[in-house]
MITIDREN-431179 format. One record per residue (C-alpha): residue number from 1; residue in three letters; x, y, z. Coordinates in nm, 2 decimals. Each point is the difference from the previous one (the first is absolute). Example, Ala and Ser with C-alpha at 12.3 -4.5 7.8 and 13.67 -1.06 7.14 Angstrom:
2
1,ALA,1.23,-0.45,0.78 $
2,SER,0.14,0.34,-0.07 $
//
This chain:
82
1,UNK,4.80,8.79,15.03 $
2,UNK,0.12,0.25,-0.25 $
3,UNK,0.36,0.17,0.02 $
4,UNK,0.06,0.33,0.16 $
5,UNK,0.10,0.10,-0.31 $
6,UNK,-0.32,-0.07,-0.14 $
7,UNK,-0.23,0.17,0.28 $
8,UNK,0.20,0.33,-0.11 $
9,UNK,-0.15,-0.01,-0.33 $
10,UNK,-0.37,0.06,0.15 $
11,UNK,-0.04,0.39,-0.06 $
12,UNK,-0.29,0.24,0.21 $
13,UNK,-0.16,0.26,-0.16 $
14,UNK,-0.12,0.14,0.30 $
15,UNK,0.17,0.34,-0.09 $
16,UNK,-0.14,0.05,-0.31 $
17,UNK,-0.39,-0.13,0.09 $
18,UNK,0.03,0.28,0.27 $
19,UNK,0.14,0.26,-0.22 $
20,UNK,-0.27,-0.07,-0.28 $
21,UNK,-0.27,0.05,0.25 $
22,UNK,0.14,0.29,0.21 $
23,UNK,0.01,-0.21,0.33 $
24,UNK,0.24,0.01,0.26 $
25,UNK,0.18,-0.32,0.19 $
26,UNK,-0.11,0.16,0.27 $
27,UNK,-0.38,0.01,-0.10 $
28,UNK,0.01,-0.38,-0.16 $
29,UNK,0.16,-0.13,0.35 $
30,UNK,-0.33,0.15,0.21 $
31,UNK,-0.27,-0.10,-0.28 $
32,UNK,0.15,-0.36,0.02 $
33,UNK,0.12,-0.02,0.37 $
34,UNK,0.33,-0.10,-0.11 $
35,UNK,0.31,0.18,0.20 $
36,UNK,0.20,0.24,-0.21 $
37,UNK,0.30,-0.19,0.05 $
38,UNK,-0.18,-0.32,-0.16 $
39,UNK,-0.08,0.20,-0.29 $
40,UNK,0.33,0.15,-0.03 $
41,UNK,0.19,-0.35,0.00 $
42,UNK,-0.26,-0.09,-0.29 $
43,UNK,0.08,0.30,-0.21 $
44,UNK,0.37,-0.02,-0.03 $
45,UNK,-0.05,-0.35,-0.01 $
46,UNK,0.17,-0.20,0.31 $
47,UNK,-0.29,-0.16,0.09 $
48,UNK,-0.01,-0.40,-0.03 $
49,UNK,-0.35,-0.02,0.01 $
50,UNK,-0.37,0.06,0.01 $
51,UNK,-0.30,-0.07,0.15 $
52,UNK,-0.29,-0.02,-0.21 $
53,UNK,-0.26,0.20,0.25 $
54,UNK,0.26,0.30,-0.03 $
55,UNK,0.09,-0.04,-0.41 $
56,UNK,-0.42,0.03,-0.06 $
57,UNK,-0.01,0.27,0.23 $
58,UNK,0.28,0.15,-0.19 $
59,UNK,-0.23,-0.06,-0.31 $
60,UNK,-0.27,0.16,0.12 $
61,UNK,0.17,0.32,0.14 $
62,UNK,0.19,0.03,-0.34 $
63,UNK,-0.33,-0.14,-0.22 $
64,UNK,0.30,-0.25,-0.17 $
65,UNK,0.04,-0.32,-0.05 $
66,UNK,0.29,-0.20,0.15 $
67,UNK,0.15,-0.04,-0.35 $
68,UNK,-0.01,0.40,-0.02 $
69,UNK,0.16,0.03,0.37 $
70,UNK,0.31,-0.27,-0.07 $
71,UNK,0.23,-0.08,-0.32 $
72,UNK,0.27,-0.26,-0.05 $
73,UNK,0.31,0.16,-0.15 $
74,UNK,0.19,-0.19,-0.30 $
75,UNK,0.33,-0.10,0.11 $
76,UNK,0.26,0.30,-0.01 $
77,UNK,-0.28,0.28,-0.04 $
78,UNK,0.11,0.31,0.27 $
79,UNK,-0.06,-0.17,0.36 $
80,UNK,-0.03,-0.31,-0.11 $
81,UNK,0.32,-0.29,0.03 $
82,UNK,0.19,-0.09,-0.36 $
//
């Protein structure tokens, strides 16, 4: 399993996709049936994990693809660990 350290360095762009397309949290948590807090965790990335029902959900909502929704941060960018 990876270190902790490593998990940090797995970025969401949730912010941004919303921004681009003028969508609320709020509005993405009812068209996927995901709870706002759920989302929230997500977006300021504390969440461990994913299912893949709810990441093609996001997908669709946001017309992304996972690679769009997530980033992995070099080591000892902004948020990421040295």
């Amino acid at each position: 399993m990876p270190a902790e350290e490593d998990l940090s360095r797995l970025h969401c762009r949730l912010d941004e996709l919303l921004e681009a397309r003028g969508m609320t949290l709020t509005a993405l948590a009812e068209a996927v049936g995901v709870s706002l807090v759920n989302l929230s965790v997500l977006k300021n990335d504390r969440a461990r994990a994913i299912r893949f029902s709810t990441l093609i959900a996001l997908c669709d909502a946001l017309e992304c693809q996972p690679g769009d929704l997530f980033e992995v941060r070099a080591h000892g960018t902004p948020g990421s660990p040295r």
